[in-house]
C-alpha positions in Angstrom: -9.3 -286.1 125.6 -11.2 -288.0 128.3 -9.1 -291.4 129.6 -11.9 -292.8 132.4 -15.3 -294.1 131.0 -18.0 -291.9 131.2 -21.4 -293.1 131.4 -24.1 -291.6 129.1 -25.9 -289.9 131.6 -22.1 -288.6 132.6 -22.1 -287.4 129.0 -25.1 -285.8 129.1 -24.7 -283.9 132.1 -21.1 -282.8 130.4 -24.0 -281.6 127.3 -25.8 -279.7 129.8 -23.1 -277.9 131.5 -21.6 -276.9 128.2 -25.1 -275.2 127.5 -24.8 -273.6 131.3 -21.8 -271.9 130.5 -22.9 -270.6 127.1 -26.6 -270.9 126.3 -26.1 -269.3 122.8 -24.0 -272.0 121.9 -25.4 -273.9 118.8 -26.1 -277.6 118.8 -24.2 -278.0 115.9 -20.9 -276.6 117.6 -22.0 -278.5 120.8 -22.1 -281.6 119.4 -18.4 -280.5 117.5 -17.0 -280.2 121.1 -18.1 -283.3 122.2 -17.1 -285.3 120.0 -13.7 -283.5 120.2 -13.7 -284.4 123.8 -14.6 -287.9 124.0 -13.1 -289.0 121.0 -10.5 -291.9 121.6 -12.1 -292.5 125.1 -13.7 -295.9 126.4 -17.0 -296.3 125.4 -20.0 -296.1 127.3 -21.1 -299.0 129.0 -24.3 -300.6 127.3 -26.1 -302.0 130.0 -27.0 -298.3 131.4 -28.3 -295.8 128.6 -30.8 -294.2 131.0 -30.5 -290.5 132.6 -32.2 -290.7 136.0 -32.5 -286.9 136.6 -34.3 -285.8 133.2 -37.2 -288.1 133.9 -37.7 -284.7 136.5 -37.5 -282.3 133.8 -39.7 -283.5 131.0 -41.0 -286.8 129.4 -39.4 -289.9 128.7 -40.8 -289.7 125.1 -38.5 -286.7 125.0 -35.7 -287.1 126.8 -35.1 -290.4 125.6 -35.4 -290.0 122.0 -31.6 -290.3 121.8 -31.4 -293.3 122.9 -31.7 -295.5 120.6 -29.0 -293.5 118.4 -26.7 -293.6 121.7 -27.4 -297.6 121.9 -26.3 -298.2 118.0 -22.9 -295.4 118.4 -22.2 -297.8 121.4 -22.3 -301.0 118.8 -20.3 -299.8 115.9 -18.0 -298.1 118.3 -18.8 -294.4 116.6 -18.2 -291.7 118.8 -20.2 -289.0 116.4 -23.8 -291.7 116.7 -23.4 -291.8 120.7 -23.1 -287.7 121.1 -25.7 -287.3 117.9 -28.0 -289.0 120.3 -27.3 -287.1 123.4 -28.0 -283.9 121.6 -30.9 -285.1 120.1 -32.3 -286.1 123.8 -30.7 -282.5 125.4 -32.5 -280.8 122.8 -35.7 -282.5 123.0 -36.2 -282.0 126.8 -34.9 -278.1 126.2 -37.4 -277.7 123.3 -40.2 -279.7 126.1 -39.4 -277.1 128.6 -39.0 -273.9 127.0 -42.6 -275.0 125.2 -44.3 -276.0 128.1 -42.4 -275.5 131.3 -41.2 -278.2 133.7 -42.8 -281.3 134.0 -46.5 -281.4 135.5 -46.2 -277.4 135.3 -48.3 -277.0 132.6 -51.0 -279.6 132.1 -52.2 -282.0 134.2 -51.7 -284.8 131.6 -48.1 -285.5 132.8 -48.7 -284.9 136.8 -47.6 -287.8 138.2 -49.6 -288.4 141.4 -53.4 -288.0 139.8 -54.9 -291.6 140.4 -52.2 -292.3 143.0 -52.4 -290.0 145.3 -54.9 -291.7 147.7 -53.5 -294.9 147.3 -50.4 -293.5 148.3 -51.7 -291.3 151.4 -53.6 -294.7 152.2 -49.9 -296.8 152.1 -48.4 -294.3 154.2 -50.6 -293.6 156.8 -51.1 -297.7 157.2 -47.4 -298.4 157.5 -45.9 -295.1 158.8 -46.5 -294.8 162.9 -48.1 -292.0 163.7 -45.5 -290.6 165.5 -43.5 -290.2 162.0 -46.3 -288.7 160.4 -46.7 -286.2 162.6 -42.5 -285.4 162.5 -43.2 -285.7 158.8 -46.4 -283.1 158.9 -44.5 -280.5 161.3 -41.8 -280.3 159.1 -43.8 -279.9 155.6 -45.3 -276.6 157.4 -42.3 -275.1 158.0 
């Protein structure tokens, strides 16, 4: 049993590293050891739900369709609701990239940087001195 309090996006990461150590493991018996685990520990805080890294890995459509379920375990203090939702979002971002591959891989729908990318070359090369770019261009080649 867990005493500190873990954050969801500590929880998550605790999800994912379960799945690490034994990828055959079913989410059914996943979910079973978390709740085992963090059962009579401190809730999550409320005021952070989100899970920086996985906005990397695929969508936020998908990785944060547990949210929601997270955000209402939180409220009626039910440990089962909060790790129902972080499965739901660890499967959803597994399911995205075993479907389609990382993020931006496959299509060009979720590539981040078309329509930016001038504007962002424009930014950098107006407030960046030139003796950083360079630094910054010598480095990229090797």
């Amino acid at each position: 049993m867990t005493k500190e309090q873990a954050s969801v996006a500590d929880i998550f990461r605790r999800a994912q590293a379960l799945r690490r150590e034994n990828a055959q493991i079913s989410y059914k018996d996943l979910r079973a050891r978390l709740v085992d685990e963090y059962t009579g520990a401190p809730l999550p805080p409320l005021y952070n739900l989100a899970i920086p890294e996985q906005d990397a890995r695929a969508p936020e459509e998908d990785w944060s369709a547990g949210l929601s379920l997270v955000r209402r375990g939180i409220q009626t203090e039910d440990w089962r609701e909060i790790i129902n939702g972080i499965i739901l979002s660890l499967e959803q971002t597994e399911r995205y990239e075993s479907e389609r591959g990382t993020l931006g891989e496959a299509d060009e729908w979720h590539d981040r940087s078309v329509g930016i990318k001038g504007q962002v070359e424009k930014g950098v090369s107006k407030w960046m001195p030139e003796e950083l770019m360079r630094l910054a261009e010598r480095s990229s080649k090797k």
